[in-house]
N, C-alpha and C positions, 0 to 999 in steps of 0.2 A: 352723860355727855351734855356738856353745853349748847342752848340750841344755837349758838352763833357759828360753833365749829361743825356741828349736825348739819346748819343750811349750806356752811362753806364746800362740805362734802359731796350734798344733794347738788348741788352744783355742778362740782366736777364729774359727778355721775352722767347728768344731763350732758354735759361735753363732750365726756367720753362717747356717750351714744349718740351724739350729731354725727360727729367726725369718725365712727367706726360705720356709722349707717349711709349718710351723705356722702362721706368720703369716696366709697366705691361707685357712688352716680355722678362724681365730680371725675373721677377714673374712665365710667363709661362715656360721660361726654368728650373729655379730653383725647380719648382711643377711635371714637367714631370714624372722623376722617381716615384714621391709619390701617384700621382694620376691614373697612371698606375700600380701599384702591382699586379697582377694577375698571378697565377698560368698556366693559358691557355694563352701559345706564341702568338697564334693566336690573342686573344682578347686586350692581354697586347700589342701589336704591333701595332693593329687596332686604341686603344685609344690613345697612344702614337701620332699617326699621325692624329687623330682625334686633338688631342692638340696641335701640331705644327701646322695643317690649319688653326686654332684661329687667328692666328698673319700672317700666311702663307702672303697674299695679303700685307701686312702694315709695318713687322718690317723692310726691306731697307731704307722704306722712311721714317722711326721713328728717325734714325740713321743720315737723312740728318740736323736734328735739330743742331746735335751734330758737323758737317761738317760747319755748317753754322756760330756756335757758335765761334767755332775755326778762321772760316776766318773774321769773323766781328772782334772779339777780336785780331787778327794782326794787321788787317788795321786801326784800330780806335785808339787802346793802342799796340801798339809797343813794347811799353818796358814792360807794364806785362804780355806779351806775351812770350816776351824773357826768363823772368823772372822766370814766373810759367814753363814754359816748358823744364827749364836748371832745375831749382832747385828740379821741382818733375819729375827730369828725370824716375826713377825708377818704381813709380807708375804707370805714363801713361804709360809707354812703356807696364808694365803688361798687362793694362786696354785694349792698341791698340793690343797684340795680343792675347789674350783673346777673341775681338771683331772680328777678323780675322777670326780665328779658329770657333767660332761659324755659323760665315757668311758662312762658307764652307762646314760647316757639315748640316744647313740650306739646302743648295744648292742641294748638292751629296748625303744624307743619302738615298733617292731613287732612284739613279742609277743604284745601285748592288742591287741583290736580294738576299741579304747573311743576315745570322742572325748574324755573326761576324762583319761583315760589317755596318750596323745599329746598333749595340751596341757600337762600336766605335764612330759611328758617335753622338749615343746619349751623350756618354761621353764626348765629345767636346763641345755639346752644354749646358749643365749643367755644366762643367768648364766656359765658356764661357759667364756664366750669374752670376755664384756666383763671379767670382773676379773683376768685373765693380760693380755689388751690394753693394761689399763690401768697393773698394776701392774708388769710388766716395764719400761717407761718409765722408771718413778720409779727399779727400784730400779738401772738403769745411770746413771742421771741422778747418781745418791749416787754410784755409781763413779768417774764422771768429777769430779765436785763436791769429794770427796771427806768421809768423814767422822771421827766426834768419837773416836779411839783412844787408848788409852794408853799409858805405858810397856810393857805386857806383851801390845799388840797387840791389846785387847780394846774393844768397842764398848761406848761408856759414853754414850751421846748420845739413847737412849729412842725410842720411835716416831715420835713426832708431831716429831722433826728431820729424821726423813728424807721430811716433805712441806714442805720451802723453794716458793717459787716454782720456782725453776729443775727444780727433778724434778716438781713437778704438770705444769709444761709438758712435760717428759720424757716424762709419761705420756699427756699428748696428743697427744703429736708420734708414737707408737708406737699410740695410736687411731686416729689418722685415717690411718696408713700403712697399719695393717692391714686398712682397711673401704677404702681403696682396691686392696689387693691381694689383698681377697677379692671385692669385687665385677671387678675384671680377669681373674680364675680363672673365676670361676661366667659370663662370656660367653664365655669360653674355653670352657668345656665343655659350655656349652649350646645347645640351638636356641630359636628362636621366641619368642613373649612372655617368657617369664623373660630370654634372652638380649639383649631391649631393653631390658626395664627394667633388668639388670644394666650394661651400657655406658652409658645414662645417667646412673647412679649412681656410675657409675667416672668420669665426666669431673669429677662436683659436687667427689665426695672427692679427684681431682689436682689439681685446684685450690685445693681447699684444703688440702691436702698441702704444696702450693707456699710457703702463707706458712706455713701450721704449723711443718712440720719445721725452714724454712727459717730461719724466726727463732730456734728452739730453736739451728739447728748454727750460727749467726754468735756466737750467746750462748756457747755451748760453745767456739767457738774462737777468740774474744777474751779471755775470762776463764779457762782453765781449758786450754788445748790448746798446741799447738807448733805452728811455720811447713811443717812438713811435711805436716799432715793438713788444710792446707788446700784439695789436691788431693783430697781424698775429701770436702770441702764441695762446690768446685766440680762431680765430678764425678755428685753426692746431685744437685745443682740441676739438670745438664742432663737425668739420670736421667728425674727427674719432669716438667721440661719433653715429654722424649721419652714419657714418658705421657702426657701431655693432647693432642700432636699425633695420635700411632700409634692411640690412643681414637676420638679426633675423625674419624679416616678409617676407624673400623672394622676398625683393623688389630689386635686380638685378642692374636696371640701375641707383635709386640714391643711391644706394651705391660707383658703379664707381662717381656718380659724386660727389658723398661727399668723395672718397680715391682718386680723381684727384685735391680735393678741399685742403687737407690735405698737398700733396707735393705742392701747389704752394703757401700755405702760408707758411712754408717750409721755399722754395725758397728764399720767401721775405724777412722771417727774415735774412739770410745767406746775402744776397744783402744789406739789409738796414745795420747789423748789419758792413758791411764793410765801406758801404759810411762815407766820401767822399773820401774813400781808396779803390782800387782794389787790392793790396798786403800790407793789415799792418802787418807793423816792430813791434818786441818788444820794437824798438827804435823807438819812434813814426818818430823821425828827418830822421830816412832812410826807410821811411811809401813811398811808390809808390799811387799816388793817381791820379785823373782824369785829375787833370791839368799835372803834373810832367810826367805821362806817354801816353799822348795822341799826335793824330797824327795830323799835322796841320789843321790851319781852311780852307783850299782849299780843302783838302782829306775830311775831316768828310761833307763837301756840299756836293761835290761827291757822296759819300757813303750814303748821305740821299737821294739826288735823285733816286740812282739806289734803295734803300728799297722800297721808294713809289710806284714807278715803277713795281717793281717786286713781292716782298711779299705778295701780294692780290694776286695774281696769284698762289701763289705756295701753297698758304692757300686755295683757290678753288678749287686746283687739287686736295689736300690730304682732302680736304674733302668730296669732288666727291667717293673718292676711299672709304671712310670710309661708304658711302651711298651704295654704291652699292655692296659693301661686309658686309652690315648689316645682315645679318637674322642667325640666329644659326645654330647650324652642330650638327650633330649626325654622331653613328660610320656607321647609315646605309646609311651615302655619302660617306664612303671610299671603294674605290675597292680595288680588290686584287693589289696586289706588282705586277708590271711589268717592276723591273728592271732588266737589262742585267741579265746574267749568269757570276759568278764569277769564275767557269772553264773555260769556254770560254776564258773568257778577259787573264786568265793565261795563256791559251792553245796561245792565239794568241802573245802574247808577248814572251812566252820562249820558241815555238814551240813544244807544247804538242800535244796530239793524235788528239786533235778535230781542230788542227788548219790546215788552208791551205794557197791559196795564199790571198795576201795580197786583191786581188780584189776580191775573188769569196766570202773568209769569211763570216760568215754568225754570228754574234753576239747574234739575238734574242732566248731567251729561246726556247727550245723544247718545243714540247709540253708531252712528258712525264715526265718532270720536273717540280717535287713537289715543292712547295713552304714550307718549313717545321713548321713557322710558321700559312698559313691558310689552308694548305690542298688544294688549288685551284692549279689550273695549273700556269706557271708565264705570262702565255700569254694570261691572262685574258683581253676581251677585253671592261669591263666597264668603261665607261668614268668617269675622276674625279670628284673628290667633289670639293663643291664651294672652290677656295684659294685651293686647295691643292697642297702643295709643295713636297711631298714626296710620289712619285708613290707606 
């Protein structure tokens, strides 16, 4: 095999595992607010981060898929590197900080112990999954669709070309995959009321997965594909059928495996229906393709060696990680909140009553400071839940 069409592959590999591994942390944040509805602060706060420790342990390293994807695709293609990253400036830019902004609220949402503070940070992370959900869609959609290039391989076709019909649906055919592969994950990993209402949620969204994606991938592979990848249609379609049954009986893990089966045949059509193009023109003649934008044959040896090298390795560690934060969570592994005091942290920064010197300050909660959400004290001192990222 030529290494042009070897990195082209390694590629779509690396895609496939963003968007099969991300995709369900794009699901779990998109689901937070729904799954959490409760009247009682206390309980709706508890699930809430009962649903973030889901992914807690895994979605950083989900994300390095998407790092890895980015730097294979420099080093290997150059130029559609250049290419896609100048011409959908606007998108990515969305996408990276969107992805930011999630990463932070991720982080922080249990440092302060504020109910303002945690609502904030919840909205960050639900921004922060709907607009990569959405916009990744669109901008494979333009991949496969292809877009407006010129003689010298450059995007000259403006933002508002690359939402046709056909890439809006793109982006909701990659919404609704991913809110059903995030709500199959979060009953995967949990028990009891969240765990129903999440498998309820998963049957609404495979079903309609069913016709979403489906009428997306028949469109893609009458207009724009080849007779070969019509076995990654077929196989997208029993996928998701096999989700809405293995759902329907409460069968949990192949349903993930049949909504991780769904996006990588997916993938494949998106990939095949490109080859042997990584950016086609509408003008086939200024078509960016493996040969035209690939990186010498010195580089791409290089860069296979280091794969072989390294990629087992880093495929053992994240699945090390995935074994060991196997077993499910319930709300009764969450402790109470024991983040700072958000009077405090005011007091100390703008010199309010409770502050002093900068050494003696004392940051942790009192201990007659209510927690308004659980009624507990905030200086509760039960140890956390497995993955729990939000004290």
């Amino acid at each position: 095999m030529e290494l042009t069409i070897l990195w082209f592959v390694l590629i779509a590999i690396l895609w496939i595992g963003y968007l099969v591994l991300e995709g369900f942390d794009f699901g779990v944040g998109m689901l937070m607010p729904i799954l959490s509805r409760n009247k009682d602060k206390a309980k709706q706060d508890t699930e809430r981060r009962l649903i973030i420790n889901t992914i807690g342990p895994v979605w950083d390293g989900n994300e390095v898929w998407l790092i890895t994807a980015g730097g294979a695709t420099f080093a290997a293609f150059p130029e559609w590197y250049a290419t896609l990253f100048s011409g959908f400036y606007i998108p990515l830019l969305l996408i990276l900080l969107a992805l930011i902004v999630r990463g932070v609220a991720f982080e922080y949402r249990g440092k302060i112990n504020d109910d303002r503070w945690r609502a904030r940070c919840d909205q960050a992370i639900i921004f922060g999954s709907w607009i990569p959900a959405i916009l990744w869609g669109v901008a494979f959609a333009n991949l496969v669709r292809g877009v407006e290039l010129d003689a010298a391989h450059q995007y000259v076709g403006g933002f508002w070309a690359l939402l046709s019909p056909f890439a809006l649906l793109g982006g909701l055919t990659t919404l609704v995959l991913f809110l059903m592969h995030g709500a199959v994950f979060i009953a995967l990993k949990t028990d009891g009321e969240v765990r129903v209402k999440a498998r309820r949620l998963a049957g609404y969204f495979s079903v309609a997965a069913v016709v979403v994606a489906g009428g997306w991938a028949v469109w893609a592979q009458v207009a724009y594909s080849v007779p070969w990848t019509w076995a990654a249609v077929v196989v997208a379609a029993l996928a998701l059928v096999g989700v809405v049954i293995a759902n329907a009986k409460a069968r949990e893990g192949w349903a993930f495996l049949f909504s991780a089966l769904a996006i990588l045949a997916a993938t494949v059509l998106i990939f095949g229906s490109m080859y042997p193009d990584v950016m086609p023109a509408h003008d086939p003649a200024n078509s960016l393709n493996i040969d035209n934008a690939s990186s010498t044959q010195y580089t791409l040896t290089v860069m296979t060696w280091v794969a072989v090298i390294l990629v087992p390795v880093v495929l053992l560690y994240q699945s090390w990680t995935y074994w060991v934060f196997r077993r499910r969570l319930s709300t009764k592994d969450i402790p109470p909140p024991i983040g700072l005091s958000l009077t405090k942290i005011k007091d100390a920064a703008f010199g309010g009553p409770s502050s002093g010197s900068a050494r003696s300050l004392d940051l942790t909660p009192a201990e007659d400071e209510k927690d308004t959400g659980t009624g507990a004290t905030s200086s509760g001192s039960r140890k956390r839940g497995t993955g729990d990222t939000s004290e």
